[in-house]
N, C-alpha and C positions, 0 to 999 in steps of 0.2 A: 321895846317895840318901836322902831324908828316910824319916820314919816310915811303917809299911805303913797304910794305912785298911782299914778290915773291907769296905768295896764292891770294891776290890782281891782281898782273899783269896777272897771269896765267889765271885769273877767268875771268879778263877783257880781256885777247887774245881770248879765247874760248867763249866766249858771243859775242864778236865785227865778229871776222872773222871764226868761225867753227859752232856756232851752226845753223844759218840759210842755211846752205849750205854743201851742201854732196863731200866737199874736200877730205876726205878719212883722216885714220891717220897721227898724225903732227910729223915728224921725232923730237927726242930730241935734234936733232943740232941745228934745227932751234928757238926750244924754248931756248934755252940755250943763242946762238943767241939775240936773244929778248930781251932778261932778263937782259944780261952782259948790252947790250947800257943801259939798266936804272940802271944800278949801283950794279947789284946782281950777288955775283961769281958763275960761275957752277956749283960746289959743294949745295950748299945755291937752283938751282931749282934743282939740283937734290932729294935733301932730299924733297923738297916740293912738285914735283911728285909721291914720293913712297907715301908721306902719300896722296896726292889725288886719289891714287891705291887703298891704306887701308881703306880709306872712300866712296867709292865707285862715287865716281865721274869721274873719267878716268879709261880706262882698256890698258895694258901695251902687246901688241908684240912686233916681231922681224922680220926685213926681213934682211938675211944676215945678215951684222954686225951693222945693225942700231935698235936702239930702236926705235918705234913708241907708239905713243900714241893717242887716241882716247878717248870722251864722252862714257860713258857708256845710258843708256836709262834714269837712277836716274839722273844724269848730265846733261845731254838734257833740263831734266823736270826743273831741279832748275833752269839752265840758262834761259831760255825761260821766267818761271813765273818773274824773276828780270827783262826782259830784258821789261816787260810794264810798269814800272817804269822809266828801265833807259833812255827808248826812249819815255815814255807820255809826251802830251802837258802840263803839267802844274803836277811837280812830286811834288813840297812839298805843293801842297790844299789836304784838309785832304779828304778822301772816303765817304764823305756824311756828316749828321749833328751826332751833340749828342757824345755820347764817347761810345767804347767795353773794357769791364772791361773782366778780364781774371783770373783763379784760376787755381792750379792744386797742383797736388800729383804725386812723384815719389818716390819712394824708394830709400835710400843711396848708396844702392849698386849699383844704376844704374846713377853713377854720369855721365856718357857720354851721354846717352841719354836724363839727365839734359840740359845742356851744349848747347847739339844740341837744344832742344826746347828754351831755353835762347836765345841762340842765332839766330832761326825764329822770335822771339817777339819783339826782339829788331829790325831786320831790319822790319819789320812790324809796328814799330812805338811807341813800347810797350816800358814803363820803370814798377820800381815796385813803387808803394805806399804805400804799407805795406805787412809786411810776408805774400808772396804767394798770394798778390794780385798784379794785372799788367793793366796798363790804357794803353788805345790808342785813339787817337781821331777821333772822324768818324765811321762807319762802316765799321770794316777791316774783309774782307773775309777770317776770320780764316781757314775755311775746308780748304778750296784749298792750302794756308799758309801750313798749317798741314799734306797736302796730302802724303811728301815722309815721315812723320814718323807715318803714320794712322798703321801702321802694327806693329809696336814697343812699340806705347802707349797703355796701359791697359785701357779695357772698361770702361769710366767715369773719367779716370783721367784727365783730362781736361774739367773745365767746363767755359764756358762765357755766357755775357750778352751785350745788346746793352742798354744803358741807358741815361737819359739828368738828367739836373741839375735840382735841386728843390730847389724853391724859399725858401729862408731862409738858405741855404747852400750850399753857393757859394763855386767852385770847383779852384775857380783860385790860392789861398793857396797850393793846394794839386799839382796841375801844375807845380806851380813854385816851390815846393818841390821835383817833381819828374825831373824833368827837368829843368838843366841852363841854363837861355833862351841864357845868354851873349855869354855864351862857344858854344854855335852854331851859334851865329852871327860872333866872330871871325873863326870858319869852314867855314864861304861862305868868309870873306872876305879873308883872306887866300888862300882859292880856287881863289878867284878874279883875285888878287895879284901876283899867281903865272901863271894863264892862261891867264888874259886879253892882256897884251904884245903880240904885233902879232911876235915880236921875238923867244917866247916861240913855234912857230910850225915853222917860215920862216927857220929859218936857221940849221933845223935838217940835220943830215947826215941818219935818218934813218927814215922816217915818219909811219913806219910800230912803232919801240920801242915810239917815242912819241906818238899815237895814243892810244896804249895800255897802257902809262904811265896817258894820260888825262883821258879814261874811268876808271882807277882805283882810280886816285883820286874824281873822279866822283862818283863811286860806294861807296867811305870812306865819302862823304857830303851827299850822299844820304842816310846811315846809322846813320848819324849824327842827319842829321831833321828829327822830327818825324813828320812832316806835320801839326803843331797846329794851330788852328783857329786863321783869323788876329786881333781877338779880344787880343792878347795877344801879338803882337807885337807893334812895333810904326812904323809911316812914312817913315823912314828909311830901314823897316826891308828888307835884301839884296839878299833875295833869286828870285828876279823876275832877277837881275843883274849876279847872278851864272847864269843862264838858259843862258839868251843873250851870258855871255860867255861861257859856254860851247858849244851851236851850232856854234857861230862864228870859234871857235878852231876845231870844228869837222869837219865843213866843210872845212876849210883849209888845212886838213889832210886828206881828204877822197879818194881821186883818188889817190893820188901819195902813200898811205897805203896799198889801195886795189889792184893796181900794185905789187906792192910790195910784198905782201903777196900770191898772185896769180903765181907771177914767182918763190918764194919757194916752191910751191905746187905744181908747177909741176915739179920741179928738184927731181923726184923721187928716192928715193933710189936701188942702186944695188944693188942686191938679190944673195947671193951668189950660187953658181952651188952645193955646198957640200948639202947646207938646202933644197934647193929649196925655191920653194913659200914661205912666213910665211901665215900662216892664221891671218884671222882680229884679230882685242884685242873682247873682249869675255867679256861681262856687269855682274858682278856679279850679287849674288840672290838678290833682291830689299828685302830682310829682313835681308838682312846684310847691305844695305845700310844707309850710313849717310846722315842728311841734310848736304847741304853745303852752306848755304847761304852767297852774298858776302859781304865780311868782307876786 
């Protein structure tokens, strides 16, 4: 489990504590705040809020001399759809039986709208199998997946299938080709490792920066596994053991975060006399917007 990135922390603050609840914009201090306890200089979320500006994931006010920051309606939606993942009972069993195969066509020119759909399919479960084709196991609810970039993708450029395996041509080859089973068992145990220790939450000075440091490496395992059937695991395999600790660590954090987070949100910002009011941050057009799925 490599280093955290601050698009990580940021995604896991605003998924944990803003998207179910109408807090109003998050002053930049306090993200900044956040971010330093996990090891990220203020510089480093600065630059990683303008670009979740330009992506359309946050929208950017002012009241007085404070920046705020806010979900846009695109950001709401992508948090939301991740967050029955990150809160289901049982996040790496695959979404049904059989496997969704997946194809598409974009143009060169639009290498970012590439990028973005790469990067839906992957956290969706998807790797590739061959040029421009992409397996997931289960029935994975591509529309909905697809929904923040229905607007950007050209009629037909995407096309999928749900499909099972047919006798005589066993798919397990093509699995373990597209996916290292190993390199995701050291992701859970890693994750284990670093969370099982009830030290790992007792002895924070901030339970607000650990909370948001555990759902991010939570959201980096959960993009990790692609959910594959336990036909392809062994005995061992350690993802029921990530779950037990991830809720243990959650709940060891939960009141004294949600405190926490609650008494920054209401230390509102002074609004200077010169400005007056600011008005809210203002959701860009949703056809400029980016997926933002967490990564």
């Amino acid at each position: 489990m490599g280093r955290r990135q601050p698009k990580q922390l940021l995604l896991a603050f605003f998924g944990e504590h803003v998207v179910d609840d109408a807090t109003g914009p998050i002053r930049a201090s306090v993200l900044i705040t956040v971010l330093e306890g996990a090891g990220v200089a203020a510089p480093a979320t600065r630059a990683t809020l303008d670009r979740l500006v330009r992506s359309g994931v946050l929208a950017r006010g002012r009241s007085g001399r404070e920046t705020l920051f806010a979900l846009t309606e695109h950001g709401t939606a992508v948090l939301r759809e991740a967050t029955h993942r990150v809160r289901g009972p049982r996040p790496f069993d695959p979404q049904g039986g059989g496997w969704t195969l997946v194809t598409f066509s974009i143009p060169e020119d639009h290498r970012r709208l590439r990028h973005r759909l790469r990067s839906t399919l992957t956290w969706e479960g998807f790797a590739p199998i061959r040029d421009g084709l992409w397996l997931a196991p289960g029935e994975v609810d591509l529309a909905g997946s697809l929904e923040p970039l229905r607007q950007d993708l050209a009629p037909h450029a995407v096309v999928a299938f749900h499909a099972r395996e047919l006798a005589g041509f066993p798919i397990g080859g093509s699995v373990r080709a597209a996916w290292d089973i190993e390199a995701i068992r050291r992701e859970h145990l890693a994750f284990i490792e670093r969370w099982a220790d009830p030290a790992a939450t007792a002895t924070a000075t901030s339970a607000l920066t650990v909370r948001t440091m555990l759902v991010a490496d939570w959201l980096a395992l959960l993009r990790a596994d692609p959910r594959l059937p336990a036909e392809f695991m062994d005995a061992q395999w350690p993802a029921a053991r990530s779950v037990e600790t991830y809720r243990r660590a959650h709940r060891a954090l939960a009141q004294a975060s949600t405190a926490e987070f609650a008494a920054l949100a209401a230390a509102r910002p002074t609004v200077s006399r010169r400005t007056g009011p600011a008005a809210p941050p203002s959701a860009p057009s949703p056809t400029r917007s980016a997926a933002a799925r967490p990564r």
